[in-house]
PQR file of N, CA, C, O and H, with PARSE charges and radii, in Angstrom:
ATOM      1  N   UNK A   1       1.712  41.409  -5.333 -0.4000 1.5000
ATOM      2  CA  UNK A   1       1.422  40.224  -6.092 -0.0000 2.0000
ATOM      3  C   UNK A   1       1.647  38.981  -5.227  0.5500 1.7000
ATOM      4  O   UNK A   1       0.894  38.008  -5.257 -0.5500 1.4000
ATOM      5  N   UNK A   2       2.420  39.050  -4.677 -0.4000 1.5000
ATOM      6  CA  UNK A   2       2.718  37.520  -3.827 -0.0000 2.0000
ATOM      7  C   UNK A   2       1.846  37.412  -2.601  0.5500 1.7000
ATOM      8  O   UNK A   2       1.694  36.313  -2.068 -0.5500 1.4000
ATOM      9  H   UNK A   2       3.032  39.841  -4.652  0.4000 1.0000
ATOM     10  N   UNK A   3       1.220  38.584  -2.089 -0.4000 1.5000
ATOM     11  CA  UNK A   3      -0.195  38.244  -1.068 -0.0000 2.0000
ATOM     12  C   UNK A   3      -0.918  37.963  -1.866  0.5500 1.7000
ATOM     13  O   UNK A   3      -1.513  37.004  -1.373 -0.5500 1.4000
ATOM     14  H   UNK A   3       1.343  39.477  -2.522  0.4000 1.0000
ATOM     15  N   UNK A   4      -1.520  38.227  -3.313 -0.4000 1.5000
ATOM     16  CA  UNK A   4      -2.633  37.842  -3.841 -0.0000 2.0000
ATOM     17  C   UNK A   4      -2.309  36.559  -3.821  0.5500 1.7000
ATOM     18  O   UNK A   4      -3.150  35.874  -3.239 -0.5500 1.4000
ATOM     19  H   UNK A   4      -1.037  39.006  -3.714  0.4000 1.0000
ATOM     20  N   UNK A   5      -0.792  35.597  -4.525 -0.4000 1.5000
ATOM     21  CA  UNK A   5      -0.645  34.314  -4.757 -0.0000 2.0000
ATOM     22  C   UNK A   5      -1.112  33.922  -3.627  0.5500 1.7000
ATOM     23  O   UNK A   5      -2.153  33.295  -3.429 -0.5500 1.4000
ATOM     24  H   UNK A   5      -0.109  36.153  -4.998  0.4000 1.0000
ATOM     25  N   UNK A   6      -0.460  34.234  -2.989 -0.4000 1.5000
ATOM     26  CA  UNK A   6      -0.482  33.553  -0.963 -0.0000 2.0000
ATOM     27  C   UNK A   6      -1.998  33.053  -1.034  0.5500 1.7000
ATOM     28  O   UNK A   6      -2.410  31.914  -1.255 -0.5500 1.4000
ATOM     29  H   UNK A   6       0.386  34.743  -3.150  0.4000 1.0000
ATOM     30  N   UNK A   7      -2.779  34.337  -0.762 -0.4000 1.5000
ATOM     31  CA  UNK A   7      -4.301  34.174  -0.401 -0.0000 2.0000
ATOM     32  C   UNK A   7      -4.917  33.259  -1.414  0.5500 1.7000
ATOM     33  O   UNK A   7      -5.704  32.392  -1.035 -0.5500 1.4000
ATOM     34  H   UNK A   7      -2.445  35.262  -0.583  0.4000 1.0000
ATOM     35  N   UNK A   8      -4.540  33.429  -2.961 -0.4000 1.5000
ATOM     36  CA  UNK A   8      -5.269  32.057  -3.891 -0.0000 2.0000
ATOM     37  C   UNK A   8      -4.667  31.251  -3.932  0.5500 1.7000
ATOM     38  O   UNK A   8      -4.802  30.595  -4.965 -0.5500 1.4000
ATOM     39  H   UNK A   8      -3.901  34.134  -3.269  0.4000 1.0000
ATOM     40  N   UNK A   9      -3.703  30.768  -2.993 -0.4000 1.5000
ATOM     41  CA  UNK A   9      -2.849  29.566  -3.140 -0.0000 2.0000
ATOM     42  C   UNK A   9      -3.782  28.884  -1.435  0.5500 1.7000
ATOM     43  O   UNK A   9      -4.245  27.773  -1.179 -0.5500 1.4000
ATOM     44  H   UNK A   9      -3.594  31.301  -2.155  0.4000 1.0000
ATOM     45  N   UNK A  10      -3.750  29.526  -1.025 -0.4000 1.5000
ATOM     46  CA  UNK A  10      -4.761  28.995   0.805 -0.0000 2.0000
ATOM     47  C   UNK A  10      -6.051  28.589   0.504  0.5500 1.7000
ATOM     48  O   UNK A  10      -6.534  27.610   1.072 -0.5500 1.4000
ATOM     49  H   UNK A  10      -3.374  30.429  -1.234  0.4000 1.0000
ATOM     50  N   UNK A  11      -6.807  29.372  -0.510 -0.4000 1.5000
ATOM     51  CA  UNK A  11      -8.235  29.509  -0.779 -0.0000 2.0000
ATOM     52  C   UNK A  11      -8.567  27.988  -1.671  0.5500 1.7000
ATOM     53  O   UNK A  11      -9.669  27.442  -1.630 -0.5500 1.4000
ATOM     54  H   UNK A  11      -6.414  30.168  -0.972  0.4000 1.0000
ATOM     55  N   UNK A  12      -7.411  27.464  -2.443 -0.4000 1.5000
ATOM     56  CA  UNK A  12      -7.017  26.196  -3.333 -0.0000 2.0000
ATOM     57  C   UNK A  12      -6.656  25.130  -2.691  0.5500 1.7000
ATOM     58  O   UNK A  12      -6.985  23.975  -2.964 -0.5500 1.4000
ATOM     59  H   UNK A  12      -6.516  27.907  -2.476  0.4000 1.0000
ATOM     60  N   UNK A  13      -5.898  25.528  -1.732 -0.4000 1.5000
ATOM     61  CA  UNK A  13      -5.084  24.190  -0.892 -0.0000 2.0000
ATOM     62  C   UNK A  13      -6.644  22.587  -1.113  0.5500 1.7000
ATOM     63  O   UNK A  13      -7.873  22.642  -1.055 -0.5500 1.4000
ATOM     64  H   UNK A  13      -5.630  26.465  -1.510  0.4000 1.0000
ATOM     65  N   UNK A  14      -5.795  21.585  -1.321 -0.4000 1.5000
ATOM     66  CA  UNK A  14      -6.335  20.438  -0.950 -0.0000 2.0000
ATOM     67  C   UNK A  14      -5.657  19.719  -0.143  0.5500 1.7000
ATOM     68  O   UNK A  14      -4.620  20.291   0.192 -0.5500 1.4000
ATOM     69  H   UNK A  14      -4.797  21.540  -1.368  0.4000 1.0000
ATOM     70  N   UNK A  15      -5.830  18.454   0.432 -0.4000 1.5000
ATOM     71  CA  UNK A  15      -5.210  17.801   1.253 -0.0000 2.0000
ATOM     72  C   UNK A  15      -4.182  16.758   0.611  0.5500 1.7000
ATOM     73  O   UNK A  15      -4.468  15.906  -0.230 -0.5500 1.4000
ATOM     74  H   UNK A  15      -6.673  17.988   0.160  0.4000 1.0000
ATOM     75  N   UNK A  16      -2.964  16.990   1.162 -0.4000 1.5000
ATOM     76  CA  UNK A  16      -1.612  16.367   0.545 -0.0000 2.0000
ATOM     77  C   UNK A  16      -1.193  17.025  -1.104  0.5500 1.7000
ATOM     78  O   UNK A  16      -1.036  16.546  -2.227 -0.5500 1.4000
ATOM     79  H   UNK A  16      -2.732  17.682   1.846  0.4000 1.0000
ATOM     80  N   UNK A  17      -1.133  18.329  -0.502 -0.4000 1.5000
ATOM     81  CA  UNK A  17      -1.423  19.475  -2.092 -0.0000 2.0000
ATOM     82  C   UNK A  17       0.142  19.256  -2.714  0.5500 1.7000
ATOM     83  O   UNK A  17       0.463  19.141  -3.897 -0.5500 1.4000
ATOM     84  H   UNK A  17      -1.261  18.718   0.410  0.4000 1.0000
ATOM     85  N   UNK A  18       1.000  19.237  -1.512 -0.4000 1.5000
ATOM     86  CA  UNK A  18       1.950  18.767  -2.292 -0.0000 2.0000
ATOM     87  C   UNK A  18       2.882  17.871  -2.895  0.5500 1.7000
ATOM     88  O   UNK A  18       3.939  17.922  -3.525 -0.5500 1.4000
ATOM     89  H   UNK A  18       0.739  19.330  -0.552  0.4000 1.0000
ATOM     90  N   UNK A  19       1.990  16.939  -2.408 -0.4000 1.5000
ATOM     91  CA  UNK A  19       2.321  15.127  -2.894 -0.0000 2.0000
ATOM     92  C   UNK A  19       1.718  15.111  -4.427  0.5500 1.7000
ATOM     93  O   UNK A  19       2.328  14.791  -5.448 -0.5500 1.4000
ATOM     94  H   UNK A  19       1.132  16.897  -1.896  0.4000 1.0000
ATOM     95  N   UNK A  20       0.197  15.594  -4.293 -0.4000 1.5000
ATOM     96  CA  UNK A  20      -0.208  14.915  -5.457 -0.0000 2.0000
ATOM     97  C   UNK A  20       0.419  16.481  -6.653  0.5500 1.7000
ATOM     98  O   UNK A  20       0.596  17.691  -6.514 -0.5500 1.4000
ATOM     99  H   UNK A  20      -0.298  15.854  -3.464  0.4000 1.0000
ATOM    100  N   UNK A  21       0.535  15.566  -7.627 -0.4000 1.5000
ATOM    101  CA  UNK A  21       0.869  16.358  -8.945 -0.0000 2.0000
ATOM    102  C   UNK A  21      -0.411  17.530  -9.578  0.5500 1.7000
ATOM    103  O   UNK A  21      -0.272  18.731  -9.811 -0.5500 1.4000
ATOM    104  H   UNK A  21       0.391  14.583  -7.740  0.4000 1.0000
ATOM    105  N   UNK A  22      -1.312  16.897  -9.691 -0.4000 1.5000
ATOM    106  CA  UNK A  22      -2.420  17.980 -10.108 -0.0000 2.0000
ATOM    107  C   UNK A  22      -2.857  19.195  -8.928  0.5500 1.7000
ATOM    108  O   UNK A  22      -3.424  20.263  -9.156 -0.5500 1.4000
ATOM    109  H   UNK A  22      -1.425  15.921  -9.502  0.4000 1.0000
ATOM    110  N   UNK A  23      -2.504  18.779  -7.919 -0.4000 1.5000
ATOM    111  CA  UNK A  23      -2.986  19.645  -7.068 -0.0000 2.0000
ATOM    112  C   UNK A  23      -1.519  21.394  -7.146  0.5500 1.7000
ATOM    113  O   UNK A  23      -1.645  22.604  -6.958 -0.5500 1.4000
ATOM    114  H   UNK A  23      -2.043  17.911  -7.733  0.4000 1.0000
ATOM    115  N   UNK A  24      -0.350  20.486  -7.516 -0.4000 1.5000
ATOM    116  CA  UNK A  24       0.485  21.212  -7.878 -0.0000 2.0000
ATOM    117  C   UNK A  24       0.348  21.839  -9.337  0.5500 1.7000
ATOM    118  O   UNK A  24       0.339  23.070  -9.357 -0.5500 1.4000
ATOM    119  H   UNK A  24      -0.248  19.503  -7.669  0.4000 1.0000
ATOM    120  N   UNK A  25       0.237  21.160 -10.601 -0.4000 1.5000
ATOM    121  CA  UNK A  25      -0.025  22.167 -11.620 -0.0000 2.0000
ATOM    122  C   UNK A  25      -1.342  22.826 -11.450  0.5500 1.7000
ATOM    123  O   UNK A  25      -1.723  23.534 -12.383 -0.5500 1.4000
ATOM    124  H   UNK A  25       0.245  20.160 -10.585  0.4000 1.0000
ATOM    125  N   UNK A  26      -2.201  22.687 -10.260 -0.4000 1.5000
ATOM    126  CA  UNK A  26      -3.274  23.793 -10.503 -0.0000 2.0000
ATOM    127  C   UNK A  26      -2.650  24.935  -9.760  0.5500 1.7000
ATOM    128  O   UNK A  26      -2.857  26.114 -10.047 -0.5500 1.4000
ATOM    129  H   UNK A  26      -1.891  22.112  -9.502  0.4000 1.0000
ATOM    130  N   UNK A  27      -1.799  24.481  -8.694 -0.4000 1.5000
ATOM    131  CA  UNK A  27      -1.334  25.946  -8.138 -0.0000 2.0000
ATOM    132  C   UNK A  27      -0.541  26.860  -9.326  0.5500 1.7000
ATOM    133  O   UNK A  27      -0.728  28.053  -9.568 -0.5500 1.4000
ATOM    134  H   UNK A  27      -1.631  23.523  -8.461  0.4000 1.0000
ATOM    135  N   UNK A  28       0.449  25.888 -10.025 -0.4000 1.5000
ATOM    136  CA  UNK A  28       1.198  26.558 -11.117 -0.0000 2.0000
ATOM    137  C   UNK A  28       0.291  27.261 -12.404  0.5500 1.7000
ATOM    138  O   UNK A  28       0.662  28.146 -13.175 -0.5500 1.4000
ATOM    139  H   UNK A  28       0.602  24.920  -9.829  0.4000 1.0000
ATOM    140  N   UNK A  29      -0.721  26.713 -12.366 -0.4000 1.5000
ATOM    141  CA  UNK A  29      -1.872  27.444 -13.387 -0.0000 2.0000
ATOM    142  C   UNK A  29      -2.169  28.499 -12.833  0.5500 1.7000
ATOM    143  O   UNK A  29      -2.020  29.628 -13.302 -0.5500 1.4000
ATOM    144  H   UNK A  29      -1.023  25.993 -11.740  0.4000 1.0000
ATOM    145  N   UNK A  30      -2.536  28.258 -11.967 -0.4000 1.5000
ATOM    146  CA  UNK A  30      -2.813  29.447 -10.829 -0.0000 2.0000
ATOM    147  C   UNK A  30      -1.883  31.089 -10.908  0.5500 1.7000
ATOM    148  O   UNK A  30      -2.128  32.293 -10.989 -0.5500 1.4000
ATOM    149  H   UNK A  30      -2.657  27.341 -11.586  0.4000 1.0000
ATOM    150  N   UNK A  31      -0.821  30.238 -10.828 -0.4000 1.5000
ATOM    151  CA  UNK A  31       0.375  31.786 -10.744 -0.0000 2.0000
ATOM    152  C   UNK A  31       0.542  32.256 -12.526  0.5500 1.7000
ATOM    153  O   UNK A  31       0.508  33.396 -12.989 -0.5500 1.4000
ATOM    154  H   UNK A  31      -0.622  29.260 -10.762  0.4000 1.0000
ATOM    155  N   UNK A  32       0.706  31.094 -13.179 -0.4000 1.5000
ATOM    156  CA  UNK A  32       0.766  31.702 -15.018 -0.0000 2.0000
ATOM    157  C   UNK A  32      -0.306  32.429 -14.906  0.5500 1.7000
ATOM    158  O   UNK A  32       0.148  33.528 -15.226 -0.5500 1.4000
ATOM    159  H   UNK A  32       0.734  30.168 -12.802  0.4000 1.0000
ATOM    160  N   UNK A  33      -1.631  32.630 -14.631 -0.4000 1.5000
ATOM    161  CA  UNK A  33      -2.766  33.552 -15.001 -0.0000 2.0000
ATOM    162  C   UNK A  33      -2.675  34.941 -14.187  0.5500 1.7000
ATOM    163  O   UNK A  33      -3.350  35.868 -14.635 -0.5500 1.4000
ATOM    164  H   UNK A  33      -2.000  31.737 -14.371  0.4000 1.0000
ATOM    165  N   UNK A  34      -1.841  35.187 -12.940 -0.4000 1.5000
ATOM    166  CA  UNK A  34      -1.802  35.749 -12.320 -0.0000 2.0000
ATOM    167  C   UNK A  34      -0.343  36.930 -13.083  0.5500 1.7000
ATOM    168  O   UNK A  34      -0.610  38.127 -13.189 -0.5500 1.4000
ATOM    169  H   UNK A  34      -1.292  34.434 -12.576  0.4000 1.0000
ATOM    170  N   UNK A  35       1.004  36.447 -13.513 -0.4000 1.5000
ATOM    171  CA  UNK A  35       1.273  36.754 -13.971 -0.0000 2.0000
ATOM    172  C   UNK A  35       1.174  37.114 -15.100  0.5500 1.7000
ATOM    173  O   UNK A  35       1.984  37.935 -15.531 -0.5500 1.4000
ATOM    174  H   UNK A  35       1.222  35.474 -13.427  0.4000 1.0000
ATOM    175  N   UNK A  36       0.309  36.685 -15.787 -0.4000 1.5000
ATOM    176  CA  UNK A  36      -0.035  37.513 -17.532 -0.0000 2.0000
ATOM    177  C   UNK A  36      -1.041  38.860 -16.731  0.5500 1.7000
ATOM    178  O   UNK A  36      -1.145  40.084 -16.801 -0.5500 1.4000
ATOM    179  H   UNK A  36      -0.349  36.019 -15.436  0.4000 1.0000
ATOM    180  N   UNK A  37      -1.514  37.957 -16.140 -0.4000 1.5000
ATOM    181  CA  UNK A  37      -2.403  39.733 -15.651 -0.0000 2.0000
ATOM    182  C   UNK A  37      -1.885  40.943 -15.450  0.5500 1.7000
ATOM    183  O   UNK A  37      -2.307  42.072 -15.703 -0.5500 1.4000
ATOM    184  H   UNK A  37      -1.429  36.963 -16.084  0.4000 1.0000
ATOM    185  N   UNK A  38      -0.809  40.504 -14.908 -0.4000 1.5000
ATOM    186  CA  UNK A  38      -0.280  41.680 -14.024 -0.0000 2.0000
ATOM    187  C   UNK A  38       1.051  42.352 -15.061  0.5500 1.7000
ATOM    188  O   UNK A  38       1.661  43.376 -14.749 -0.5500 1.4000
ATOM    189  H   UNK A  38      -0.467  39.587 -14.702  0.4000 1.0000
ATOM    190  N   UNK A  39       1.330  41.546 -16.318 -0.4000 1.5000
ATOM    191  CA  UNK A  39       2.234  41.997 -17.417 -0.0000 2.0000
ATOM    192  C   UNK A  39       3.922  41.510 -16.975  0.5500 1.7000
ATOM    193  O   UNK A  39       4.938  42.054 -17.409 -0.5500 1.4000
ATOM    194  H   UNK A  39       0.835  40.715 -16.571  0.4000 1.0000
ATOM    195  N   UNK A  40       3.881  40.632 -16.243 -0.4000 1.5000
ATOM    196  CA  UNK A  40       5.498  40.194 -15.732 -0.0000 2.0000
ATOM    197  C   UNK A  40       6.374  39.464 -16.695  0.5500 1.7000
ATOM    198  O   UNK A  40       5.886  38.512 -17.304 -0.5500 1.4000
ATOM    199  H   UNK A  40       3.056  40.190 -15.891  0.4000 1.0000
ATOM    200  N   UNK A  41       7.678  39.824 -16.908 -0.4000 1.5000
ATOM    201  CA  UNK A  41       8.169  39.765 -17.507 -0.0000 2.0000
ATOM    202  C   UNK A  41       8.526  38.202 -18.030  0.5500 1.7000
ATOM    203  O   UNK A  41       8.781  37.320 -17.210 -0.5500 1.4000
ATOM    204  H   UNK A  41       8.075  40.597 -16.413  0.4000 1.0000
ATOM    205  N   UNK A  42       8.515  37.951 -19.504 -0.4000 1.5000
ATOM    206  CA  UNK A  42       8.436  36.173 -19.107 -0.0000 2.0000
ATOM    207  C   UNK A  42       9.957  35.218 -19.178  0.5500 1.7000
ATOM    208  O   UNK A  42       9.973  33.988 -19.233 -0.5500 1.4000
ATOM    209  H   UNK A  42       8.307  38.668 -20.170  0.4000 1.0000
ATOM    210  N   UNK A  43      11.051  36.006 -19.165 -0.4000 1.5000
ATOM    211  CA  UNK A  43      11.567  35.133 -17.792 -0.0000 2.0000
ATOM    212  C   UNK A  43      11.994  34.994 -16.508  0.5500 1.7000
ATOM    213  O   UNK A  43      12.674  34.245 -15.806 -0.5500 1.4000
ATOM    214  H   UNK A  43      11.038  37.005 -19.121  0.4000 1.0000
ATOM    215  N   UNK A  44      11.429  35.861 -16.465 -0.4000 1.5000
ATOM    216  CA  UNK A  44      11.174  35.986 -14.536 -0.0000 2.0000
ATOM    217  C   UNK A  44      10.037  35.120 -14.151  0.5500 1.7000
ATOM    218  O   UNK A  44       9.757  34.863 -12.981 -0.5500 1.4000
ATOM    219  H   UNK A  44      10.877  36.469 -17.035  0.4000 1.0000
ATOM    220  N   UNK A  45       9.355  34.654 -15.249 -0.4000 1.5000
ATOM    221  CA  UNK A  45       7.738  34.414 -14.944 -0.0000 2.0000
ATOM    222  C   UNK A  45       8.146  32.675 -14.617  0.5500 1.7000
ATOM    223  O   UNK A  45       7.696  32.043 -13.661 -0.5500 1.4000
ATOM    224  H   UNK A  45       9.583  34.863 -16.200  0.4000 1.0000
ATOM    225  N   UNK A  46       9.093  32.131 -15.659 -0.4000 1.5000
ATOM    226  CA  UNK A  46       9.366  30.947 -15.222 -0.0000 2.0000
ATOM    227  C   UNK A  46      10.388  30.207 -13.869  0.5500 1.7000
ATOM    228  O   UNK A  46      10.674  29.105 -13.402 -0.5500 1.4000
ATOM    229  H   UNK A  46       9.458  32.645 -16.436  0.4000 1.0000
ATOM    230  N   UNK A  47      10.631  31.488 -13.690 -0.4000 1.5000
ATOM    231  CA  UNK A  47      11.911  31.057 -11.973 -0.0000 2.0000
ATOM    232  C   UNK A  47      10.896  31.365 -11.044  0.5500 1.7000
ATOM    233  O   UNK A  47      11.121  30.809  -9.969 -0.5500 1.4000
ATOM    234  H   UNK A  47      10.399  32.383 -14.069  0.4000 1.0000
ATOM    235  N   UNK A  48       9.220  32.462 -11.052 -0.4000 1.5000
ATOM    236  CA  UNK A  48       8.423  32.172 -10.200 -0.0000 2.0000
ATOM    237  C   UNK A  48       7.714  30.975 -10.571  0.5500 1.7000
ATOM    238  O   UNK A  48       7.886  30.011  -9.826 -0.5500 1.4000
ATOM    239  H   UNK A  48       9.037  32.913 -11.925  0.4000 1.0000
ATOM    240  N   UNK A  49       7.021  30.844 -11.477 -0.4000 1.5000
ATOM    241  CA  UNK A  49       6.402  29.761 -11.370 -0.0000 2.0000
ATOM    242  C   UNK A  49       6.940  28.094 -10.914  0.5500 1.7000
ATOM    243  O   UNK A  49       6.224  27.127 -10.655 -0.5500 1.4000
ATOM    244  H   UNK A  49       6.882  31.628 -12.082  0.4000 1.0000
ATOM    245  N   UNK A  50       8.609  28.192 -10.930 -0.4000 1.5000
ATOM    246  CA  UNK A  50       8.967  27.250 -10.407 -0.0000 2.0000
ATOM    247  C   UNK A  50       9.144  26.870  -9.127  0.5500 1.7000
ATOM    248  O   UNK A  50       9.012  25.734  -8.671 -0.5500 1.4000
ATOM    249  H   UNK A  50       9.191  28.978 -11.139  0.4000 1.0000
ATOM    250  N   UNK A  51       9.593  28.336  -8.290 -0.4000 1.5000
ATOM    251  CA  UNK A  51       9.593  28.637  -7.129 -0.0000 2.0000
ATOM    252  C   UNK A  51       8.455  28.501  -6.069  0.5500 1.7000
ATOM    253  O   UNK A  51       8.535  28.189  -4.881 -0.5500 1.4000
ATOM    254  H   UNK A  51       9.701  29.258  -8.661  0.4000 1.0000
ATOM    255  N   UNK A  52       7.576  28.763  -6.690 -0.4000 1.5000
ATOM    256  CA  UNK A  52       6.126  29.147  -5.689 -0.0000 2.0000
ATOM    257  C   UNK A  52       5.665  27.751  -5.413  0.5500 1.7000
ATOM    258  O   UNK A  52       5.338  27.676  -4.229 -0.5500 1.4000
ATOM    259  H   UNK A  52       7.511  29.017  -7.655  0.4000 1.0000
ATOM    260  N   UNK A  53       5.554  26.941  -5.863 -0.4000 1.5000
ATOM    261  CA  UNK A  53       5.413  25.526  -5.048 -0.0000 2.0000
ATOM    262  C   UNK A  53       5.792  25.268  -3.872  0.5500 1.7000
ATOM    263  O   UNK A  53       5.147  24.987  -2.862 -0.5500 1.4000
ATOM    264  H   UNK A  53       5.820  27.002  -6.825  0.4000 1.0000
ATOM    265  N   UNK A  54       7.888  25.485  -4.234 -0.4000 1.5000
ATOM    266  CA  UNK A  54       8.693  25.135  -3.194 -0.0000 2.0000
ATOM    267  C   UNK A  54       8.311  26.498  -2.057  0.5500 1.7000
ATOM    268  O   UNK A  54       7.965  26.157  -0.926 -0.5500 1.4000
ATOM    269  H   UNK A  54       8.411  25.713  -5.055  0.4000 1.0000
ATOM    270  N   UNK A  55       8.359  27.535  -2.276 -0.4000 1.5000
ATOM    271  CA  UNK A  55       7.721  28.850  -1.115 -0.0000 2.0000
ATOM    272  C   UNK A  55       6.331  28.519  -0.633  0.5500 1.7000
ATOM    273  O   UNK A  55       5.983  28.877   0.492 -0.5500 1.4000
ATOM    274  H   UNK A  55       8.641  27.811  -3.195  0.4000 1.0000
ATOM    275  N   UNK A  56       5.656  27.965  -1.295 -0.4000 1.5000
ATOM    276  CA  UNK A  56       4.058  27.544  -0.562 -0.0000 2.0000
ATOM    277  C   UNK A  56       4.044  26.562   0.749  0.5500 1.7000
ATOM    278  O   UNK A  56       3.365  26.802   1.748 -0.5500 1.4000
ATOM    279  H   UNK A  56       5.938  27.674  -2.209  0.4000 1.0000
ATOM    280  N   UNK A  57       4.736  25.633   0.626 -0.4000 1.5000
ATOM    281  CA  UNK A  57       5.385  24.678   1.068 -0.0000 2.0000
ATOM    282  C   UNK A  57       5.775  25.248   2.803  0.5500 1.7000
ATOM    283  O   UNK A  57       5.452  24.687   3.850 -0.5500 1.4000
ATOM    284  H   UNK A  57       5.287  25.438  -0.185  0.4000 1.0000
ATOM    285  N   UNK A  58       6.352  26.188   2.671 -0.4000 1.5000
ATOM    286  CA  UNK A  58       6.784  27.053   3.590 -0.0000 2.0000
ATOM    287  C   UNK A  58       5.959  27.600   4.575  0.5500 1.7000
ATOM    288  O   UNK A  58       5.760  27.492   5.785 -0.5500 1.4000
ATOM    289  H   UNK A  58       6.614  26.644   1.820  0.4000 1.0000
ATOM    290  N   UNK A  59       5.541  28.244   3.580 -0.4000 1.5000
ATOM    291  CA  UNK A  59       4.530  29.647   3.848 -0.0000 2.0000
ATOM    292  C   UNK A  59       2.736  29.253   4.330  0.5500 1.7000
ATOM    293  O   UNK A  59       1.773  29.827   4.837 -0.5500 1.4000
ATOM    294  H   UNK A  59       5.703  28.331   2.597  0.4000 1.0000
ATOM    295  N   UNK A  60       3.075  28.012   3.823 -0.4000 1.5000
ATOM    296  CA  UNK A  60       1.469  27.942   4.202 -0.0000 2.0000
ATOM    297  C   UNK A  60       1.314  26.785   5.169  0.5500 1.7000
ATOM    298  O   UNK A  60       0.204  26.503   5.621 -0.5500 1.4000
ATOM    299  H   UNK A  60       3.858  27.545   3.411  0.4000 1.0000
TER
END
């Protein structure tokens, strides 16, 4: 699951993705749809979805 985020989080990137705010709740939209898919548990679902911003940040 977190290579799929990875790869649709690269495929999304815009420029200054993590300054501007919308560019961030689309990544966070991004991971809520990814997790209902996949059946993850929902509160685990909210310490990733909070996380994966700050790990993108990183990682990409």
């Amino acid at each position: 699951m977190t290579q799929l985020i990875t790869k649709r989080d690269r495929q999304n990137l815009t420029i200054d993705w993590h300054i501007r705010a919308s560019a961030q709740a689309g990544m966070k939209r991004l991971v809520k749809r990814l997790l209902k898919e996949y059946d993850y548990p929902s509160k685990a679902s909210e310490t990733c979805i909070r996380r994966c911003p700050k790990t993108s940040r990183v990682n990409v």
